[in-house]
Structures are given as C-alpha cells and as structure tokens.
C-alpha positions, 0 to 999 in steps of 0.5 A: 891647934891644928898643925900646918907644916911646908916643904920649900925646896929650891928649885936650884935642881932636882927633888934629892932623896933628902929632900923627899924624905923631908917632904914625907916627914912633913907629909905624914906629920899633917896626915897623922895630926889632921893638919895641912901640907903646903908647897913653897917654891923658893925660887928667888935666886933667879940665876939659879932656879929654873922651870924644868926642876920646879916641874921635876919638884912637882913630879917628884912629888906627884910620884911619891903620893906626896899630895899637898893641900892648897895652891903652891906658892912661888917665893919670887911672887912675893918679894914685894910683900918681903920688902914691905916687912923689912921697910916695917922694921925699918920704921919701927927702928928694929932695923937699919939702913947699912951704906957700906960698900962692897969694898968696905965689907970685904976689908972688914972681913980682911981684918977679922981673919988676919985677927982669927976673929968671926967674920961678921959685921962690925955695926959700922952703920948700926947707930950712924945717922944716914945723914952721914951716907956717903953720895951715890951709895944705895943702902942695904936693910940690916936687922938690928939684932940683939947684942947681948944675952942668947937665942934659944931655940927649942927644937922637936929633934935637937933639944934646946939649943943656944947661941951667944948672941954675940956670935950673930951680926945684923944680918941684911934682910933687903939688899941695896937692889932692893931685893929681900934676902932668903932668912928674911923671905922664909920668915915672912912666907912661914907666917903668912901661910899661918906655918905651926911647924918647921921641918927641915934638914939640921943644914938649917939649924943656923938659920933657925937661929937668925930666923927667930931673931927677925920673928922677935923684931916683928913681934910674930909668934915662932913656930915650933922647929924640929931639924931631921940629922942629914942622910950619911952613906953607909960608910958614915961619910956625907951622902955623896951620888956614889951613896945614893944621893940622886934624885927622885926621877933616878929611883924612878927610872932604876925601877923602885916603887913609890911605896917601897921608897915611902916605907924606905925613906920612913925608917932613914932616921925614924922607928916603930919598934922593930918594924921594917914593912910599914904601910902607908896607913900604918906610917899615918897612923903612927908618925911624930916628931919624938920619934925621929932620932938625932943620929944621921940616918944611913942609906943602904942600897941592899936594904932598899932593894930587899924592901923594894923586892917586897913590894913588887912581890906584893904588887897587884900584877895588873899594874905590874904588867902596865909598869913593866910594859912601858919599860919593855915597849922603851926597850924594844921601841915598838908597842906589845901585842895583846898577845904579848901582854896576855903572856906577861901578866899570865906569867907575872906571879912567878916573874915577881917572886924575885927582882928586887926591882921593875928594870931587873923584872922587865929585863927578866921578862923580855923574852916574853916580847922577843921577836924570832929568831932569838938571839941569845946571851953568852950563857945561853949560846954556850947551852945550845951544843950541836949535841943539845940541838940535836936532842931539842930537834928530837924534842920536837916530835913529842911535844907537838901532840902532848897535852899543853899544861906545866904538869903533862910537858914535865912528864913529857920532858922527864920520859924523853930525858929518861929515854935518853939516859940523861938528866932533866937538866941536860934537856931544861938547860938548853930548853931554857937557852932557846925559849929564852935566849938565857939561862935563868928564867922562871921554871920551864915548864910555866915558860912554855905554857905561857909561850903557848905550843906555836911560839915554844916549837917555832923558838925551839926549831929556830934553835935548831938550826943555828949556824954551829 
C-alpha cells in the first residue's frame, strides 16, 4: 500500500511551529515510503477563517520546502458532499434526526453538572418518531453511536488506546443549518482523498475516537492514526509566544534558515541515534512513525540557534549575499551598489563564521553599505579618544602608499604601533570604531581589504575630525 498522508491546518491564523512540524512529519513520512502529500484547508468555520492565513498556510509551507502533491483542497468547497454522507446515514438508519433546541440541550447540560455527571447527550431523540417533532424545530443529524462495548483506536505514537463507549454521545454530524460539522467533514475528506495515515497533534486524540466511530457507520476502512505529543517549553509548561510558540513568518523575519528549522523542528519529538545535524536527505532517508517518542518535545531557543549558526556557516555564500542584501536594502531603504554587493560577498567567509542568525549577520554587516560619514555606536564613540584620532590622522600617511593585502596592512600597523610604543590593540581599536562604527567586526585587516584604500582612508579621515 502506498502511503497518502495530509496536512489540514485551519485557517483560523497563521502556520504555528507545531503545526510545521506536523506538516514535516507528514512531508518526510511520504518522501521516505514513496507516498503523496496532500493539502487540506479546512476552512468551514466561515467566521473565522480568513484569506490572508490561507496565503500565510501556503508561504509557510513554500518556505520550508514543504512541497505537496496535487491540488490542495478547500473543506468549505465540499460541504454538500458532507451532508450527502450524513443524509446516507440517516437512510441507512445509523443516524438520527435530533429536534432539540437550544434551550433543551443547555438544560440537559444543567442537570449533569448540578448531578457531577459527563456533559453528553442524553438520547432524547435517538429511538423517537419524527412524527412527534415539535412545529417550526429544524432538526439536526446526529450519529448513532454505539452504546455499549469500547472504541479502540491503535495508534503509531499512543499505542492502543480505549474508551468506554459509554462516555461518547450521538455527536451531531449536520446542523439543523444544514451545514456539516468538523469530525464528520474530516472523515468524509480523509476517505475520498483515499488518506493511508493520520498524522497529527495528540490535541486530536478524542477526535480519533469519535471519528472512528462515523468510518464504522459507513462501513469505510480506518486509516492508520499516529498522534505527535505537543511541543512544551523549555520549563516543561505548555508552549506559549514567550517559548517560541509563533508562526512560521516570525522565524523567517528573525532570520532562521528553512533548513535549519526543518533539521530543528525533525529532532523536537524524533531521534536517529545521537544525531543532531541531519540533512534533509538523510531525514527522508531515515524517517518513520516508530521513531517518534510519546514524551512532549522541548523548544529551546539556544539549541535552535547553535543549529541555525550551523547552517549559515555552511551556506553557499552567494546566496547569503542575496538573503542578507534584502534585510540591509530594508534597513537602509535604498538599493546596494555592485560595489557594495562585491564588498559583502568578498567578506562573507569570515561575516558567517559566527551569528547565529541572518539579522544577527546582516547587522553585523552593514558597515559595509554605510554611508559617509559614519556614525558610530556608543562603544565605538568611546574608542575614538582625541588621543586615538590623533594617532589614526598619523596612520593616515603610511597607509596610503603600503601595498593593499591584510598581510603588508598587518605589518604596516604593527611597525607604526611599535613606533609609537603601544600595543596593536591600542591602534586595532579605534581603527575598528572608525571603519566600522563598532567595536566588534570581523578581523581589521580583512575590513580594510574589503573596504578598498579609498573608502578605508576617506572613514578614517572622516574619524579624524570629529567634533570632541
């Protein structure tokens, strides 16, 4: 059998990092078993659902390299085939019309909390003729559950878990709108997308239940169920925005990269061993349901970050350039000369070697755009003495006839500081501050090749003469 799984977020909001790494889950469980992904928007709660988070779903999705197969499919689209399947079950006397109002169900619900009883459905109109219903009351569809016995269902993550059934009512499938509700939609779409497998968050666990028990009353087979344990925060509470639990645009805009996320996201509730760097063919290759672990998964924002600084180290940086270009023409709100650009991807190799992510390295680049005069930072200021000016003005001689390499500026630099009788760092230092506008960089010498003579004596000059 050839695995077909689905991702059917609702469109309620935007693409959560639980639900992303559901979606992986599901991605990788298709890729590794030769399978189809498919994409279920399940927007039929109107009210709520809204076209900017299906196009925020889609981008998410896009972004991660979750590609699906086929067309997606919209739930709302589909809602009269839901109330042909309920009107089916109905004929085939496995459901019932309910005549209840609104009044009566909230005094029924009354009664079993003044009695400590579960809040269900009490039957009232389970083996009643609708002969009997009341003038001018549209009844809802309600399944008719078994009353006796247990559902079982046998789950990849959860084991085999059971419930009395008992404890489950005749749950409404149409409202007496005529509109279908969502565990009798969801069953209905799983089998006519011809869905092998269920993977989705434990939250869904009691729907699994209820679920199974409309694919009984349609004589459907079930498909295979495996429920992830939810995402915790590090503290073991539930992932709340203070953990991490945002969406999939705020990762983006904080500068995480699609395959660090991916390889991050993999290792929250899934292990190979003691493998920590995964790549994405490796994660095909290696992925399935028994490795998944019943424990909630803990976000960490320092492990995703030490991953994510992996993975810009590792990134072509070509592409860097590109990514970190878009952030510093945001930032600046102009575009960056070729020069510019030149500057920035002859600088990359040793830009990359230590943020942990793309704003952290587009900030740390922006010297590199910055226009004349700079203006700089509070550390940097501090550097700038009237007594390390003087000296940069005295730099300024040497450097303009030395030959333009980080080696002979080095040995330029050293000679003049030994001149003088100082140490490197009292020249380095304020060198930093006026090339720069900070006192940290990547080393000096790789700044002032990069930079080029003109730009690094013109910043230097421009140091000079500050105001003190």
């Amino acid at each position: 059998m050839t695995p077909v799984v689905r991702f059917a977020p609702s469109p309620t909001g935007f693409l959560h990092i639980g639900s992303a790494r559901t979606a992986l889950f599901n991605w990788l469980f298709a890729r590794h078993h030769g399978g189809k992904f498919l994409l279920r928007i399940e927007d039929t709660d109107r009210s709520r659902s809204t076209p900017e988070a299906v196009a925020a779903i889609i981008d998410g999705l896009e972004w991660l390299g979750l590609s699906w197969d086929g067309e997606i499919v919209h739930q709302f689209s589909r809602a009269s085939r839901h109330a042909e399947v309920a009107r089916q079950l109905l004929a085939a006397s496995r459901a019932y019309f309910c005549y209840c109002t609104p009044e009566e169900l909230e005094a029924m619900r009354e009664r079993a909390r003044a009695e400590k009883r579960s809040v269900r459905y009490d039957g009232t109109w389970r083996d009643r003729d609708p002969s009997e219903a009341p003038p001018g009351v549209p009844p809802a569809i309600r399944l008719k559950a078994p009353q006796q016995g247990f559902t079982t269902i046998r789950d990849w993550v959860q084991g085999e878990v059971t419930v009395a059934n008992t404890e489950l009512d005749d749950l409404i499938i149409l409202r007496a709108d005529g509109t279908p509700t969502y565990n009798l939609s969801v069953v209905v779409d799983d089998h006519d997308m011809g869905i092998t497998h269920i993977i989705r968050g434990d939250d869904h666990l009691n729907n699994a239940f209820r679920q199974k028990q409309i694919y009984d009353a349609l004589d459907w087979p079930v498909p295979e169920f495996a429920h992830l344990p939810l995402i915790h925060g590090p503290d073991g509470a539930k992932l709340s925005k203070r953990h991490g639990a945002l969406a999939i645009d705020a990762y983006r805009e904080m500068g995480y990269l699609p395959a660090a996320l991916r390889n991050y996201l993999l290792r929250l509730g899934w292990s190979h061993g003691d493998d920590e760097i995964i790549s994405t063919e490796q994660a095909i290759a290696w992925f399935d349901l028994d490795a998944v672990g019943r424990a909630p998964a803990r976000f960490d924002f320092a492990k995703l970050d030490n991953l994510n600084g992996h993975y810009i180290r590792a990134a072509d940086d070509r592409r860097l350039v590109a990514l970190v270009g878009k952030r510093l023409e945001k930032a600046l709100r102009r575009s960056l000369s070729e020069t510019e650009r030149d500057r920035l991807l002859e600088a990359m190799p040793e830009l990359k070697l230590r943020p942990k992510t793309l704003a952290e390295l587009a900030s740390n680049a922006r010297f590199l755009a910055a226009l004349r005069p700079l203006r700089p930072d509070d550390n940097a200021a501090r550097l700038l003495t009237p007594e390390s000016r003087r000296m940069l003005g005295d730099l300024l001689g040497p450097l303009r006839g030395v030959e333009w390499r980080p080696e002979t500026l080095e040995d330029k630099i050293r000679a003049f500081a030994d001149e003088r009788g100082v140490k490197l760092g009292s020249i380095a230092q304020p060198l930093r501050a006026a090339l720069t506008g900070s006192a940290a960089s990547p080393g000096i010498f790789i700044v002032m090749e990069v930079l080029g003579r003109q730009e690094t004596l013109g910043r230097i000059a421009d140091a000079v003469q500050l105001a003190d």
